[in-house]
C-alpha positions as CSV (number, residue, x, y, z in Angstrom):
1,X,0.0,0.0,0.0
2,X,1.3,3.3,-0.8
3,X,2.2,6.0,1.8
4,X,-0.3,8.8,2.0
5,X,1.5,12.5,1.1
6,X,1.4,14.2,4.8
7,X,-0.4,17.7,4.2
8,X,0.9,21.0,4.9
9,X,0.5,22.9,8.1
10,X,-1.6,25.5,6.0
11,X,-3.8,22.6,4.5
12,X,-4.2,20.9,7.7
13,X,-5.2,24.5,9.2
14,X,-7.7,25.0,6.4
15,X,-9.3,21.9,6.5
16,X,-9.9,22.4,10.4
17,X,-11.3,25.5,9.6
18,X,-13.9,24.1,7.5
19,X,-14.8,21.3,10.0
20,X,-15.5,24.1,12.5
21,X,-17.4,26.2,10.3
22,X,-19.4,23.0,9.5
23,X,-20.1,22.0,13.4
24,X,-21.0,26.0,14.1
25,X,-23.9,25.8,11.5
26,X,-25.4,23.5,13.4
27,X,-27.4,21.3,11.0
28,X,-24.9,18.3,10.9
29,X,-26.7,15.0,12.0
30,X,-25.1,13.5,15.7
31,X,-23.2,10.9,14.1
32,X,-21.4,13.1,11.9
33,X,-20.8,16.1,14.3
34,X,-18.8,13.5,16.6
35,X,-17.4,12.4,13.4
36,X,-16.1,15.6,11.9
37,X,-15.2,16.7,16.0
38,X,-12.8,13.7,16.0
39,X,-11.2,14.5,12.8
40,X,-11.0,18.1,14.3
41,X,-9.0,17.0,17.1
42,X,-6.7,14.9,15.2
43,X,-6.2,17.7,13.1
44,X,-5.8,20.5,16.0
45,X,-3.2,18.2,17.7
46,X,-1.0,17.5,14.0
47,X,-1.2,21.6,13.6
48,X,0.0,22.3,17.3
49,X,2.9,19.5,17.0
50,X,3.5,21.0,13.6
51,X,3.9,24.6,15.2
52,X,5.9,23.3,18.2
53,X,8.3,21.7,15.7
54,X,9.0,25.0,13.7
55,X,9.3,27.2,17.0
56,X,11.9,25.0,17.8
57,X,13.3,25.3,14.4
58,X,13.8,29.2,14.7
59,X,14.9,29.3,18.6
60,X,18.6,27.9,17.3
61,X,21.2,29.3,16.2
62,X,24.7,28.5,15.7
63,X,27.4,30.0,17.5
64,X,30.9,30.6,16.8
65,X,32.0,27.5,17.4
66,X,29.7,25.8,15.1
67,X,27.4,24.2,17.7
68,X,23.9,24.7,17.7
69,X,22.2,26.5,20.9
70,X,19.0,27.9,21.9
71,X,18.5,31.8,20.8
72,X,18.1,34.1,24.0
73,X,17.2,38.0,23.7
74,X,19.0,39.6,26.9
């Protein structure tokens, strides 16, 4: 079986959004609502580890000796 593509950060985001728009209207059958509310976790939790990953990212820096270290503002 082939390995699903994983979507972008912005995708993820969008597609969350739409979930929620969906659930706020208010005229999705139970079923579905806890349906679409699962997804929306799932989704919520990929986009938070996704943000975590890139703060992370852009908190190092190298410093003169080549070695990576966590960027402070004094």
């Amino acid at each position: 079986m082939a390995k699903k593509e994983e979507k972008s950060f912005e995708e993820e985001l969008l597609e969350l959004e739409e979930i929620v728009k969906k659930l706020e209207a208010g005229d999705v059958p139970l079923d579905d609502a806890i349906t679409e509310f699962t997804k929306a976790m799932e989704l919520s939790k990929k986009c938070d580890e996704k943000l975590k990953k890139a703060e992370e990212a852009i908190t190092k820096v190298v410093n003169k000796e080549g070695k990576e270290e966590n960027f402070e503002v004094e």
